[in-house]
C-alpha positions in Angstrom: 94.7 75.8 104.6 94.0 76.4 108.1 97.3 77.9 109.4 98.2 78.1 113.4 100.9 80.2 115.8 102.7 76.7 115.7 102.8 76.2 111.8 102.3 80.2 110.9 105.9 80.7 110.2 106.5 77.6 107.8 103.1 77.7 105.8 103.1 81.2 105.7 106.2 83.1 106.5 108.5 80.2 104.4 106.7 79.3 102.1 105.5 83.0 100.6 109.6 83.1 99.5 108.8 80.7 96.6 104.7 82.1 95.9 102.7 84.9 97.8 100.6 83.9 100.4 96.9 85.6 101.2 96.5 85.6 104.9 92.5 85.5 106.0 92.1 86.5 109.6 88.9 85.9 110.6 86.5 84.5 113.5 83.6 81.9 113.7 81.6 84.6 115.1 82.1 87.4 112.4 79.3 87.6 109.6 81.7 89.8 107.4 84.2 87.0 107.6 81.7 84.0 106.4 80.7 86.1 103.3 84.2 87.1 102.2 85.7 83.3 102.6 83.8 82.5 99.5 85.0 85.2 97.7 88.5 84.3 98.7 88.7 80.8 97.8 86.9 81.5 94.4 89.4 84.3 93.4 92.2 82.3 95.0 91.3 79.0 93.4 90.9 80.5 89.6 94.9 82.0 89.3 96.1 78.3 89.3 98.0 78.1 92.4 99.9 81.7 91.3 99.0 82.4 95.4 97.9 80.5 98.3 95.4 81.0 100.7 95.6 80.5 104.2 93.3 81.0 107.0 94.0 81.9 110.8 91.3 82.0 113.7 92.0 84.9 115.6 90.0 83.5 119.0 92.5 80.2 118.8 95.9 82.5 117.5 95.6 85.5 119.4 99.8 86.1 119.6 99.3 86.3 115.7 96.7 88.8 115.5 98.7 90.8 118.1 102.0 90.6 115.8 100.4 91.9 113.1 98.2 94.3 114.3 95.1 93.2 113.3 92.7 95.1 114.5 88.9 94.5 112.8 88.3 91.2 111.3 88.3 90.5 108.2 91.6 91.4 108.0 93.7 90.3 104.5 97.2 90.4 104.7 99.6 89.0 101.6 102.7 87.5 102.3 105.7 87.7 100.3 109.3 87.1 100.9 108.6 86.4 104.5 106.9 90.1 104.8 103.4 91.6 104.7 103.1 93.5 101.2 99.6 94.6 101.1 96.6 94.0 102.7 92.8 95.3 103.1 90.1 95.0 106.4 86.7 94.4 105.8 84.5 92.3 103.5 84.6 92.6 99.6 83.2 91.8 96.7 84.7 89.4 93.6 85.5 92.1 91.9 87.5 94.0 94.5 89.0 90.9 95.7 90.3 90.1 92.1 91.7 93.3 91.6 94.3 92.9 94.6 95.3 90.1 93.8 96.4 91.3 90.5 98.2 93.7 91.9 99.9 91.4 94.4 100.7 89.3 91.0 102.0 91.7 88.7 105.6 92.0 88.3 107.4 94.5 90.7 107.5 98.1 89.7 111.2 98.2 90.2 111.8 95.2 87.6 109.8 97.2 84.9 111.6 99.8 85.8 114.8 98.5 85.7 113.8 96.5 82.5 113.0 100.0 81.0 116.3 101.4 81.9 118.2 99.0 80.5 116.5 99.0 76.9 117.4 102.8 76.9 120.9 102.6 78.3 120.2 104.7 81.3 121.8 104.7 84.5 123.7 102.0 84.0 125.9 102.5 87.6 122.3 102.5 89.5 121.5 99.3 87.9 124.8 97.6 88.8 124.0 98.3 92.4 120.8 97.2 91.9 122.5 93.8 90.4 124.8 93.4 93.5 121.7 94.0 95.8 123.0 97.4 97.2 120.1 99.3 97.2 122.0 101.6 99.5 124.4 102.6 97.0 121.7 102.2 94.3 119.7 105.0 95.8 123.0 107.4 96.7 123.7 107.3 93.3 120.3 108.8 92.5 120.1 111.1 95.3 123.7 112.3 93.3 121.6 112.5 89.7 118.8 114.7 91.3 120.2 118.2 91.1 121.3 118.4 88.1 118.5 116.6 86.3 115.7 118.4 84.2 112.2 117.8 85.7 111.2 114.8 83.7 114.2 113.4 84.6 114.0 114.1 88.4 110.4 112.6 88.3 111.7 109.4 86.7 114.4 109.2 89.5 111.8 109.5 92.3 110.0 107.0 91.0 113.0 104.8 90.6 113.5 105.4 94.1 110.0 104.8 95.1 110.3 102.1 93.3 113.2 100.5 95.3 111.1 101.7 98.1 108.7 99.3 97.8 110.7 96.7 96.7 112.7 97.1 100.7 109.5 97.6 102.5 108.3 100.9 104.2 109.8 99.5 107.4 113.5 98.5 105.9 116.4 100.1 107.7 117.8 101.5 104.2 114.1 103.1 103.2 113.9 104.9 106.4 117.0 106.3 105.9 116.9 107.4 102.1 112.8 108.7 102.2 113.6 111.7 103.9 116.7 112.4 101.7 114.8 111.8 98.6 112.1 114.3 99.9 114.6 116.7 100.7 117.1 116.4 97.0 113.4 116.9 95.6 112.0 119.8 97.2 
């Protein structure tokens, strides 16, 4: 679907809450852009409406390729839960293509994670935080386990925290705040 600045935050920013939205930005004039469509829509089209594909022109949206910094064209950016959660610049190939979008498709690290941790018992206080949403107090709580932990259980704690990381965004408030104290409880 051809997506505009007008319609940009319902068919993309609303809609990739209920499935992840690909986000082509490209430009009539741009030869890299023409070959990697194809490749889009294929790769797109064969996971069954698991993600949608939208398209912006950057000459007729330039306030949206100024918002999200794009920069060189193509740019790919995947929406989900109204955010950008991965993205690439440049033409690819099927292959390439395929392989991000599995990525974008597999289940969060964090819900293996915590899936893990409850088949094992483990940090059971973490994952009621985790239940309430308080990733906050989720992370304190792990920041609390790091000292005393041996060292497979300090790198299973980082990534748990990485983990939540991810899950926030690099540019959430509460990541910001507990990425340097993670650094510093690990080194």
């Amino acid at each position: 679907m051809d997506v505009s600045e007008q319609t940009f935050e319902q068919d993309v920013i609303e809609r990739s809450r209920e499935t992840p939205v690909l986000v082509d930005f490209w430009a009539d004039w741009c030869g890299p852009c023409h070959a990697l469509a194809p490749v889009l829509q294929r790769e797109v089209e064969s996971r069954g409406g698991e993600v949608v594909l939208a398209k912006i022109d950057v000459d007729a949206n330039p306030g949206l390729a100024a918002t999200y910094r794009v920069q060189g064209i193509p740019a790919v950016k995947a929406f989900r839960d109204g955010r950008v959660v991965a993205e690439f610049v440049g033409a690819r190939g099927a292959a390439a293509v395929a392989s991000f979008l599995d990525e974008l498709l597999a289940p969060p690290r964090l819900a293996a994670l915590v899936d893990e941790l409850r088949a094992r018992g483990e940090l059971a206080e973490v994952l009621a935080a985790l239940d309430r949403g308080d990733e906050g107090n989720a992370l304190e709580l792990v920041l609390e386990a790091i000292p005393e932990s041996t060292p497979d259980r300090r790198e299973q704690l980082r990534d748990l925290a990485v983990a939540i990381f991810e899950q926030l965004g690099q540019d959430d408030p509460t990541t910001i705040a507990y990425r340097r104290r993670l650094a510093t409880a690990l080194y």
